[in-house]
N, C-alpha and C positions, 0 to 999 in steps of 0.2 A: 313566381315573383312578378305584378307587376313591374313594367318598364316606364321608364321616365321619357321613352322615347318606344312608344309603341308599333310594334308591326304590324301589316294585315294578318287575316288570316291565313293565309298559304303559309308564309315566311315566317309566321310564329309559330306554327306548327313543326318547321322545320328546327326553328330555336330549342326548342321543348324535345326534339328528337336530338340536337347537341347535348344537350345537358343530361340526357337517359344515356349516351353512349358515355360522356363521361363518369358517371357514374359508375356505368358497367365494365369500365377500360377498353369500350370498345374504341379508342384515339382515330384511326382511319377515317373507320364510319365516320364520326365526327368532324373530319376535316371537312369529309364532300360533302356534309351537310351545308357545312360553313360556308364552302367555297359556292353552295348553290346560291345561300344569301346574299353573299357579297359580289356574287358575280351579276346582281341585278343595277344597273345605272345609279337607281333609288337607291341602295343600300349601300355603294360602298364602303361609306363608313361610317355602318352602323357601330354603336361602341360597345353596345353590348355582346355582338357577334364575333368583332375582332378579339375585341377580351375573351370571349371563350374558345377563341381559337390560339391565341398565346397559350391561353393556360393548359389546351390539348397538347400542342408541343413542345410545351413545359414538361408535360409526361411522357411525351418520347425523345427527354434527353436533349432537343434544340431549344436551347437555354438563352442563346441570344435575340433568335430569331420573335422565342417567345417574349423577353419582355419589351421587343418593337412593336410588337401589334397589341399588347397591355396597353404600354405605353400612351399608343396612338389610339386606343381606343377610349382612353379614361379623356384624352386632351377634347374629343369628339362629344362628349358626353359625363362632363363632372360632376354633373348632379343625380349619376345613376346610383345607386347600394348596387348593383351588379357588378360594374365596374371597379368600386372600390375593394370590392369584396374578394375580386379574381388576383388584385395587386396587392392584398395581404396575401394569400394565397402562395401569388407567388414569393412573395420574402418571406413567407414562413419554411417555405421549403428550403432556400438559401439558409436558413436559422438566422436571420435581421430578426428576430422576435419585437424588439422595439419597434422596428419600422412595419411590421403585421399591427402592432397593435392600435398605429395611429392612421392605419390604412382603415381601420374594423370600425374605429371611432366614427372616422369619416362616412361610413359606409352608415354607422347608424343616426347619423344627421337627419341623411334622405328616407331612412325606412327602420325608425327606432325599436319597433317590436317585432322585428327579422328572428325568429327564435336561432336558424342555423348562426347568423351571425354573432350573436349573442353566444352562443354556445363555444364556437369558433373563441371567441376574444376570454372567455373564460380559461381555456385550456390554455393559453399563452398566458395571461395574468396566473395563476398556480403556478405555471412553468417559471416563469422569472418571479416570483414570488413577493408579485404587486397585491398584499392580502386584502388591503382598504380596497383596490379595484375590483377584485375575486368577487370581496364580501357583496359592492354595488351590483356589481353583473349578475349573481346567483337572485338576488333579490327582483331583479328583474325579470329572469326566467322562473321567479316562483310564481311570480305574482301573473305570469301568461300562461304556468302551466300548473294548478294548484294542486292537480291533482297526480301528478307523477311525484313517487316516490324518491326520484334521485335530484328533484329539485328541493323539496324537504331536507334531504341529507346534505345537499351541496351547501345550501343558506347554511346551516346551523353547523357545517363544517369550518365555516369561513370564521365565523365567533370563536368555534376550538381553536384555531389556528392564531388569532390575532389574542389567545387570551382573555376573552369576553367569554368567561366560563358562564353564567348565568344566564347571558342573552341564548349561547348554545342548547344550552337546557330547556329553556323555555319552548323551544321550537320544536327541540327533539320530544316532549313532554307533549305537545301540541298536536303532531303529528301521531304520535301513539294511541292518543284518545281517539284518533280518526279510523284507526284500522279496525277489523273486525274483529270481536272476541270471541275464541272459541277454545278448543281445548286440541287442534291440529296445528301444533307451534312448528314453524320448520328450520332449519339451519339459517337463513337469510333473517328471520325475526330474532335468534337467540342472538348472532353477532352484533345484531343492531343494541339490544338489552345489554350486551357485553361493554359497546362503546360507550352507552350512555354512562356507562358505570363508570368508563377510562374518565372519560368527563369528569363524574363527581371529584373521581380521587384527584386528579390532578388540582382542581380547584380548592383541595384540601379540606374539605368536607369529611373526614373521612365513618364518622360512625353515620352519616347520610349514605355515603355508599356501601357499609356493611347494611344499613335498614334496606336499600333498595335492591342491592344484592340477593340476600334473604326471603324480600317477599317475590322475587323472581327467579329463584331456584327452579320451579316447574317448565316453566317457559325456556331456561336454559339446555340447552343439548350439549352443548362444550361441557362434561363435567368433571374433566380435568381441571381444565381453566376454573371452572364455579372454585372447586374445592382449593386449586392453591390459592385464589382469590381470597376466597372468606378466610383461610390459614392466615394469610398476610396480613390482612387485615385487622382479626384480632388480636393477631402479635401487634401491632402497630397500637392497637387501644389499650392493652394491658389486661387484655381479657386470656390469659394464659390458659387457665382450664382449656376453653372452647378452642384457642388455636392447638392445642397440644391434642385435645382430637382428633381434631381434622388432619395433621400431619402424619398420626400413628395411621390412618387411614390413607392416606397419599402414600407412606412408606409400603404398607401390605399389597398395596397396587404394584407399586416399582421399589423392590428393594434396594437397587442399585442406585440411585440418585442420593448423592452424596448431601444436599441441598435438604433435603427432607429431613436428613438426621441433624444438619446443624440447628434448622428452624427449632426442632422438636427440642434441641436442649436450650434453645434459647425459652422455649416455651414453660419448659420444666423447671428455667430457671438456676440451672446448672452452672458450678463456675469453679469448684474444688476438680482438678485434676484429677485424684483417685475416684471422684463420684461421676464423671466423664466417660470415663475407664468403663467401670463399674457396667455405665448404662451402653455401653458397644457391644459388653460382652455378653451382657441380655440379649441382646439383638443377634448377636452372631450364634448363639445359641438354635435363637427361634427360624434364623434364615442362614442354616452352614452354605450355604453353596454360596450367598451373595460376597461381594468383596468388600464393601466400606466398612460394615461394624468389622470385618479385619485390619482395614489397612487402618483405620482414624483413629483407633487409640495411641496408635504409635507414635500423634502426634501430643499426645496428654501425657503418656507415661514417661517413668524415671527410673535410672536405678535397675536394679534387679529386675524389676516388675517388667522395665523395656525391654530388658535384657532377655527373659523371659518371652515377653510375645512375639519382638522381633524373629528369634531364635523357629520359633513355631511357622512362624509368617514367610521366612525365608525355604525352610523347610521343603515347604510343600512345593513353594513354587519354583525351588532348583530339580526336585524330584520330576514334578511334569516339564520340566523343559520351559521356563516364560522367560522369553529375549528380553522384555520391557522392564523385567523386576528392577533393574539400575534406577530408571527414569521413574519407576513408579514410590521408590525410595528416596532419590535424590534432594528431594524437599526437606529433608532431617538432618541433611547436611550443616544449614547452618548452625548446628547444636553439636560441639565438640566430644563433649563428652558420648555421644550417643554414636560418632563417625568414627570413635576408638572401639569402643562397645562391637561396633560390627566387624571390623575393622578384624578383631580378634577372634568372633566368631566364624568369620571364613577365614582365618589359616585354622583356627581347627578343624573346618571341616576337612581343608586341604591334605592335612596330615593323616586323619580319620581315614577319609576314601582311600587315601592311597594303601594304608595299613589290610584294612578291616572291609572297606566297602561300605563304611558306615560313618553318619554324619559327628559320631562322637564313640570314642575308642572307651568309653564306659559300656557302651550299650552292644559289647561283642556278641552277648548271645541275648539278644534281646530282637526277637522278628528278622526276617529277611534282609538281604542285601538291598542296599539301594541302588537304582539301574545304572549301568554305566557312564550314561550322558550327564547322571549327576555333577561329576567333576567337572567335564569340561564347561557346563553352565556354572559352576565356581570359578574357575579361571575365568570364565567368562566377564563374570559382575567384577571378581579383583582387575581386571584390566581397565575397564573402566572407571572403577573407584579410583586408582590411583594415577588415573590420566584426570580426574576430575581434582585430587589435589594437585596435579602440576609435577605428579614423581613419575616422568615420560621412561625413564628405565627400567623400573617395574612393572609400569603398565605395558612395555612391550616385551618385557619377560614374559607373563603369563597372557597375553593375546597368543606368542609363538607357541608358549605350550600347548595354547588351547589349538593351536592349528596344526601343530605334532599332533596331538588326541583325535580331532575329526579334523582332515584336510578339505572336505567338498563340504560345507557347511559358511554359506555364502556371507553371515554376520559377521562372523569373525571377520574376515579380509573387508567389511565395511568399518568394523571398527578397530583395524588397525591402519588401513587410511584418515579417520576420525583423528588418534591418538597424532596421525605425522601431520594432520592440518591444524591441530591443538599448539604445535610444539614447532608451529609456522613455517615447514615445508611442503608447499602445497606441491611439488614437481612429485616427490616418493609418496603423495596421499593420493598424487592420483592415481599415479602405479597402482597401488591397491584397489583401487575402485574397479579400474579399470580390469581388474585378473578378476575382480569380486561378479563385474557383468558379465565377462567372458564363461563363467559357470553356467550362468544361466541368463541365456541373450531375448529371451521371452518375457525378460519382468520389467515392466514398464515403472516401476518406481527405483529398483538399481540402476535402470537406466539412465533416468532424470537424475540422481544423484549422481552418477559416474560424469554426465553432460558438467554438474556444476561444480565438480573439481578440476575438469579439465578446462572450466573458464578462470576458476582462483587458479589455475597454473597457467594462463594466457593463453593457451592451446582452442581459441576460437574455430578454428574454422576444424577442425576433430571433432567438436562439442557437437556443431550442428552437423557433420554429418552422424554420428553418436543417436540423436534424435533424430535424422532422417529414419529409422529403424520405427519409427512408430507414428510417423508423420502421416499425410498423405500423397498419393499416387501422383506423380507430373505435377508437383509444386514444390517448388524448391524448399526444406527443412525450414530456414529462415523465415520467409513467406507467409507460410503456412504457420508457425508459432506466433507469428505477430496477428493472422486471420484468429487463429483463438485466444486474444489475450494468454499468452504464456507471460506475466510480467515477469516471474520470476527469472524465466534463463534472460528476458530480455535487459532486468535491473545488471544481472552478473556479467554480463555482454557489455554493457556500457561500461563498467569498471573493469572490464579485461580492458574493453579497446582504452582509457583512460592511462591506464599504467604502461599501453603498449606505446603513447604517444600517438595511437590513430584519435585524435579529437573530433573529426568531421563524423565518422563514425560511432563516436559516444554520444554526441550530441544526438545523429540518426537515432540512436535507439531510446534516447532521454524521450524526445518527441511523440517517437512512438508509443509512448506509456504513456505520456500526456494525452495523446488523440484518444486514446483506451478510456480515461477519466473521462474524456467531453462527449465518447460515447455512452457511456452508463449514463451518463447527465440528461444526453439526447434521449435514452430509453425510457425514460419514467414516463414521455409523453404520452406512451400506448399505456400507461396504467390508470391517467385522471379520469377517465369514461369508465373503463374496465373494472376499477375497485368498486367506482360511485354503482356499477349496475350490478356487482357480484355481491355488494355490501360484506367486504372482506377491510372493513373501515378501519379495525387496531392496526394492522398490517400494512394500510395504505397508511397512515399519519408515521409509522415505523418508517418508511421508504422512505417519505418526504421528510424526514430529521436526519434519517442517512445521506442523502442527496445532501445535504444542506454542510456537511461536514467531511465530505466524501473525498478528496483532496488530503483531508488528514493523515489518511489510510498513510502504512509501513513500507509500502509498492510506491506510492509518490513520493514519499519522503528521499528514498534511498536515489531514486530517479531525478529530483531536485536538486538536492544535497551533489548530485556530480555533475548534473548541469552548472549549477551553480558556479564548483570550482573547474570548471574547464572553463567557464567561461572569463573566471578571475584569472586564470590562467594565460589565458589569450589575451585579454586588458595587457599584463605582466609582459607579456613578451610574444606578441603578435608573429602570426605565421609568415615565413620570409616570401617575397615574389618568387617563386621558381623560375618563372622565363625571362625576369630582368639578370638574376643571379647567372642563369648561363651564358643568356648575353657577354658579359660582362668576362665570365671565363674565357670564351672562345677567341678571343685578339689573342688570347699567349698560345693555340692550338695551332698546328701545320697543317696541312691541306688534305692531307687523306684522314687525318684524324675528327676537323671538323666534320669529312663526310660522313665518317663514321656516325658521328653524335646526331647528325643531321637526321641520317637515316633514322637512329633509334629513336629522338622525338617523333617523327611521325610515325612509326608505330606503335609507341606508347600513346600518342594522340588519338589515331584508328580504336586501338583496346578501351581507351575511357569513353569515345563515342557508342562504339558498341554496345559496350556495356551500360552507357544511361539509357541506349534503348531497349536493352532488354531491359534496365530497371522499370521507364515508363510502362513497355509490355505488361509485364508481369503485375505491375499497380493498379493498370487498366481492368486485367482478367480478376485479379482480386475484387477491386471494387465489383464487378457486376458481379459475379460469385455472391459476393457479400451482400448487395443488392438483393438477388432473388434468395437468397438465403436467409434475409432478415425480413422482409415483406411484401417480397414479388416485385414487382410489375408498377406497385406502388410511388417505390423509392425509385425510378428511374427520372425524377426529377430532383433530386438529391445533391447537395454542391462537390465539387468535386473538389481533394485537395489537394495543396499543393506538392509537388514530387520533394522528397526528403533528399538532397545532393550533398553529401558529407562536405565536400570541399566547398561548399559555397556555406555551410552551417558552418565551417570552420574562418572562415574571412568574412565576419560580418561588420560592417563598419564600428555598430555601437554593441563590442559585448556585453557592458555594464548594463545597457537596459534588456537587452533579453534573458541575462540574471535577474534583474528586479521582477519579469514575466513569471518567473520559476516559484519568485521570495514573497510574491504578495498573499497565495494563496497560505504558505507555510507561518505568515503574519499571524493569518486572521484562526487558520485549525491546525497549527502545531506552536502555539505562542508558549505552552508548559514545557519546549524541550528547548534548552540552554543553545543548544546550535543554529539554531533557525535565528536568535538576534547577532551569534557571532557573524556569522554569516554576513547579514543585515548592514553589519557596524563595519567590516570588511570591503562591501560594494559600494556603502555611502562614503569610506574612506577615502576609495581610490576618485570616487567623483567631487571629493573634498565638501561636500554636503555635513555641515558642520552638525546640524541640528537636528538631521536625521542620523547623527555618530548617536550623540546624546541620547536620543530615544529609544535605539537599540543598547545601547550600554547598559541607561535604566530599566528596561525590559530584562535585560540577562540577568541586569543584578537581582530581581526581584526573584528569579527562577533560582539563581545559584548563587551568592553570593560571594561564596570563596571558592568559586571554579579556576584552577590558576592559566588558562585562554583570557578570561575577564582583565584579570591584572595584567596580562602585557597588552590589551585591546585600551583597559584604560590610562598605560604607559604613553602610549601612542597617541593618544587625545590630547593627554597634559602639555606633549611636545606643541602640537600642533594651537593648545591655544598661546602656549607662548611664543610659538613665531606669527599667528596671524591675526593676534586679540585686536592689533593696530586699523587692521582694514577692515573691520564690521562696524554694523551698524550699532549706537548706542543701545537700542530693545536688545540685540541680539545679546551683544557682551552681558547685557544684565541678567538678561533670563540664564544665558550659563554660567555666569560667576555664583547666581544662586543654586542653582540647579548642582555645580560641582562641588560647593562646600564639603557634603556628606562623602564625598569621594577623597579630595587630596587636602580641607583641611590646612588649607595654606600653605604647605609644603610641596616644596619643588620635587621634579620625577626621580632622580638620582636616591633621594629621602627618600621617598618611597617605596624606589626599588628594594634598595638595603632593607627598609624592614620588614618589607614582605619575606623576604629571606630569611633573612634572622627568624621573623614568626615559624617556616615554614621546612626549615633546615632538614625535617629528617623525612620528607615527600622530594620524589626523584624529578617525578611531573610537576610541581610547583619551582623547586630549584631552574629545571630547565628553562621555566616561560621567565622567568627572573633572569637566569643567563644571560636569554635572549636580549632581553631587554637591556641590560649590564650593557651589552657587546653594540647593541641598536646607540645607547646616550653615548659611550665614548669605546670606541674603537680601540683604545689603546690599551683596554683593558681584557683584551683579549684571549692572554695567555689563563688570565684567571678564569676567565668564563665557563673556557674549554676546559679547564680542571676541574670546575664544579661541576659537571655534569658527565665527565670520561672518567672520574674515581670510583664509582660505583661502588662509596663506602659501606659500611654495615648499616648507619645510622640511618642511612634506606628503607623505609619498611613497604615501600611499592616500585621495587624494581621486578619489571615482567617483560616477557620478550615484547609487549606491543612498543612501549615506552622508550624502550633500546631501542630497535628497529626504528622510531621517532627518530631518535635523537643522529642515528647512523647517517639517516638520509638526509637531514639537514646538514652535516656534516659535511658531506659528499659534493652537497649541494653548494656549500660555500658561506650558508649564512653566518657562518662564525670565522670569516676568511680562509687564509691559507692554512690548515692543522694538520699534513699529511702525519707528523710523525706519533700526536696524540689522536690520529684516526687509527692508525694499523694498531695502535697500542690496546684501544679501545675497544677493536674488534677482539681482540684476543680475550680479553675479559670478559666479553659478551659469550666468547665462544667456548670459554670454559665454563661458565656457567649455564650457560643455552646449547650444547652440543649438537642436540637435534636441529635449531633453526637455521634453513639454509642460507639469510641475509649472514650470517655470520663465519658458515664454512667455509674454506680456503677453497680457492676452487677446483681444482682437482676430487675434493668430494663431493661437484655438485650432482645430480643426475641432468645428463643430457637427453633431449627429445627420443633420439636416435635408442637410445640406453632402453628407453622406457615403450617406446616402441616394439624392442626385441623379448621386452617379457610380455608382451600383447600377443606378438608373434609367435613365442614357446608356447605359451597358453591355448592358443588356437590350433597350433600342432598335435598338444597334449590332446584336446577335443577330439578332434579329426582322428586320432590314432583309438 
């Protein structure tokens, strides 16, 4: 690069020998090069040598150091592209992306057709997803480099991307005419022929992209992709013949893809049930061994005819032994008649085997017995079935039987843990899990399921050592789950510690999943060079639509969602001072007993020092781990973050706004799921943000409209404008006296209450949020509230244990005042009804840790013996 501030030749020789060692990572080297230039009179500060001497010990981790001699060297010299370029540089590594990009800008003031720089600022614009910038900067590097390939793809990427389908085409069309034609096509030219195709269709062109398709069949190598292409395709045009083709031909490849059969009757044009049927059993004819043309009439047939293939279907597969057949039937469930249908054919087999050995006591001499594992894979699927309706006494009738039949058969005792986490004790589901690993302590999936009952039963710190068992070596279990994205035990961790009242702790692990998201975020970086040079293009625009919604994922949700309410929770009733609080105790304490307490504060004060150092430790050893694990030597200028200290996540000044951190992403890529605005309308409440209630209310309503959360979120509003309509602003009151018409209608909250009721009388969960609100306008109506929601009448048609165990804990809790005597009363109805669930057992039948422990301990005896 020329410099703006040129050296001789000795000392720019030695410049050109910094920038090869960094390159190389040789960093040392690179120092006493540096220090040879700057140690000359004349040169001390030069700016471009300082700058690349920041940016050397930038890469070995002195971060401060580095951006003083940036710093000082840009001040030295601001009209260098060197300088500017080493101070994006450095904020890129920070992740400042914004502030790289306006460092890069700068840089190409002084030295516009810098192609590294250019290249550099592109990768940041993609990243932040500045398209109009992308699009300028790729056009920039076309027009320097016309002749590489990935500046062609980059340009006409940037079109696909901002939806300038046409300009795309044009380039990609453009560039294709350029290459050589021959008849040695390779994988890199068919994915390019493939993208251009994504192009067409997207732009909705689509018998353009069957014609261009078509005449590039030869050129294509993917011809899987060709064929369900042109398949889709045709379907898509209504050329059924030719789609129905090309699918019977996708199906004789892979019989197994259930997708191919649906196409093909879509293609044949199929829509009578028995003519459905019909064409399955063609299929299953020509491919016995495959599974869909078995399992997918079942979803067509009626009657006899189900009765009939079910019968067949089930057959085989209790005979060989398949664990899955419940879950691979379940889907039929919602069709009653057809859950009776089965329902009756396994008690006949039940009675059959036990008789005869055989699956129907018609067929006594008809062929051989059926193996013995038959039966107990009947009890098997009845255990499940009827834990799937809710009948928890049956289902753990025939689980026990099936464990009298084979006792070391490790499913069973997974799902009669399953049956007692169904029927809401999770304390005795873990038991089972726990006896189900102890069988066999080598299987890394009993494992991880045994870990995530013994966090639904609180029992955190058993869980992780549970997966210490599979962990690695001299890394704490904990540690080490969070080094590999385990979100899963980390979401169930956050919701033990939740329920346990450790908050500082739930929040630790909420974050923890959040950094996991900002790394996957961080990751695409190593792919914008990477796809552009492997031309792996469908799949690189697939990532960058994933990224783009990535947040929405079931792992952040659930990680949000309990941020969220620990965080409303702490708004609600903020954690007390502990050392003000004992202060305050110790004037009534005597002299030896203060000393007492004295002493145990400092020890308890030593243990929490301790221990944040070894937390720091341990974060430190992680991060470089992690470091040289993800790209060496690289990332040792990488920012470092900040230590996760539960008790200071739990005392934050402003909970509401580190909610709102959690709520914005779930705004923009969970706005379809009703929770995400209660939520919303929840946090804007308590900050009395009138107008951000309104917008989360309209939001929710547009999702669910008769959710009954909504009706007492919009109970809560009505109140609130009629104590505060007084002190807004004229715009304000107007836009929500318009805004609410469709809501209340002129009538007051009371009106409203009642008729949502009235409407809603025979739902337990609609009466409840109605209670609530009953008991929220006038307190004195109390005794009614609590009856409407402790009678657990018939006229109920969704009383479930979740809904009770709701209504328990509010109870408990006070939001319906004092109820002790309509609380015991209520438990007792819960409990004859709900036998199994432990919120409702008296306590003497709970199980204790200790209890559940001792069958850990038989079991492992049992082993050993």
């Amino acid at each position: 690069m020329p410099s703006s501030n040129p050296l001789p030749p000795k000392e720019n020789a030695l410049f050109k020998r910094i920038l090869r060692c960094y390159e190389q990572k040789q960093y040392k080297n690179g120092l006493k090069f540096a220090k040879q230039i700057l140690s000359n009179p004349k040169f001390t500060e030069h700016g471009e040598t300082l700058a690349m001497k920041g940016l050397t010990l930038n890469c070995l981790g002195r971060k401060e150091e580095a951006y003083e001699y940036v710093r000082r060297g840009l001040r030295n010299d601001l009209r260098s592209h060197v300088c500017w370029h080493v101070y994006g540089l450095l904020q890129r590594s920070d992740k400042k992306y914004d502030e790289a990009i306006k460092c890069y800008r700068n840089a190409l003031k002084w030295e516009k057709d810098n192609i590294q720089i250019l290249r550099d600022l592109s990768l940041l614009q993609i990243q932040m997803r500045d398209l109009e910038g992308y699009r300028d900067t790729r056009y920039q590097l076309l027009m320097l480099r016309p002749t590489q390939r990935a500046s062609w793809i980059g340009y006409a990427m940037s079109f696909h991307l901002l939806e300038e389908y046409k300009n795309a085409l044009n380039i990609l069309e453009t560039f294709l005419d350029q290459q050589q034609k021959g008849n040695n096509y390779d994988y890199e030219h068919s994915e390019l022929l493939l993208y251009q195709n994504l192009v067409i269709q997207e732009s909705g062109d689509l018998k353009e992209a069957l014609k261009h398709l078509e005449a590039s069949q030869d050129q294509i190598v993917d011809k899987l992709t060709l064929k369900e292409n042109l398949g889709d395709l045709n379907l898509k045009l209504n050329r059924f013949d030719k789609a129905a083709e090309y699918y019977e031909q996708l199906i004789q490849r892979n019989p197994e893809n259930t997708i191919y059969y649906k196409k093909l009757i879509e293609a044949r044009q199929l829509s009578n049930p028995d003519d459905i049927v019909e064409f399955y059993l063609k299929y299953a004819e020509i491919f016995p061994r495959a599974m869909p043309p078995r399992r997918l009439p079942l979803n067509y047939a009626a009657g006899e005819q189900f009765k009939r293939l079910v019968d067949k279907y089930m057959r085989k597969a209790l005979s060989k032994g398949v664990p899955p057949l419940f879950v691979d039937l379940r889907s039929l469930y919602t069709d009653k008649s057809k859950v009776e249908l089965i329902e009756t054919l396994l008690m006949q087999y039940v009675e059959a085997l036990k008789k005869i050995g055989k699956y129907s006591e018609a067929e006594v001499n008809n062929g051989p017995k059926e193996p013995a594992s038959a039966l107990l894979w009947v009890y098997y699927y009845l255990a499940q079935h009827f834990d799937y309706l809710n009948q928890t006494e049956k289902a753990l009738n025939y689980i026990n039987a099936a464990i009298e039949h084979t006792p070391t058969l490790i499913e069973l005792f997974v799902t009669k843990g399953r049956i007692y986490k169904h029927a809401d004790d999770p304390q005795e589901a873990y038991k089972w899990l726990d006896e189900a690993q102890a069988l066999d302590t080598a299987d890394r999936y009993i494992n991880s399921k045994c870990a995530k009952y013994m966090l639904r039963a609180n029992y955190v710190k058993e869980a992780e050592e549970t997966c210490g068992k599979f962990t690695r070596e001299g890394v704490s279990p904990m540690e080490n789950l969070n080094e590999m994205q385990c979100m899963w035990f980390q979401t169930e961790c956050a919701l033990a510690y939740q329920r346990l009242g450790k908050y500082g702790d739930a929040l630790k692990k909420c974050y923890e999943v959040d950094r996991h998201f900002s790394e996957i975020i961080e990751d695409q970086f190593d792919f914008h060079t990477y796809c552009m040079r492997k031309m792996t293009l469908r799949s690189y625009v697939g990532l960058l639509r994933l990224e783009d919604v990535l947040r929405g994922h079931p792992f952040y949700f659930k990680a949000a969602k309990c941020a969220i309410e620990v965080y409303l929770h702490l708004f609600d009733e903020p954690l007390k001072d502990e050392s003000a609080e004992q202060e305050l105790n110790t004037e009534n304490l005597a002299p030896s007993e203060l000393k007492k307490l004295r002493n145990k504060q400092r020890k308890a004060k030593r243990k929490a020092e301790q221990e944040s150092a070894q937390a720091r430790e341990a974060q430190v050893k992680r991060d470089q781990h992690h470091k040289s694990r993800q790209q060496g030597d690289v990332e040792a200028d990488a920012p470092q973050l900040d230590e996760l200290i539960p008790d200071k996540l739990a005392r934050v000044d402003d909970p509401l706004e580190q909610a709102i951190k959690f709520l914005q992403p779930l705004q923009t890529l969970a706005k379809d799921r009703i929770e995400t605005h209660l939520m919303a309308f929840e946090v804007y409440y308590r900050k009395k943000k009138v107008l951000l209630m309104l917008q989360s209310l309209k939001r929710a309503h547009k999702v669910d409209p008769k959710n009954p959360k909504l009706h007492s979120c919009l109970i809560r509003f009505h109140r609130i404008i009629q104590e505060q309509k007084d002190d807004w602003d004229p715009s304000v009151e107007e836009v929500i006296t318009q805004e609410t018409k469709i809501y209340f209608d002129g009538k007051d909250a009371k009106e409203l209450n009642k008729e949502f009721l009235e409407n809603n009388s025979n739902s337990l969960r609609a009466v409840f949020e109605g209670a609530k609100m009953m008991y929220h306008l006038d307190n004195k109506s109390q005794s009614h509230a609590v009856s409407l929601v402790t009678s657990l009448n018939n006229k109920y048609q969704d009383v479930n244990i979740e809904i009770c165990t709701e209504i328990l804990n509010l109870l408990k809790k006070g939001d319906f005042g004092c109820c002790d005597a309509q609380l015991e009363e209520f438990v007792k109805k819960c409990n004859s009804r709900f036998p199994y669930t432990a919120a409702f057992k008296p306590p003497s039948e709970l199980v204790s840790p200790s209890e559940t422990n001792h069958v850990t301990q038989e079991q492992d005896n049992y082993n050993s013996n």
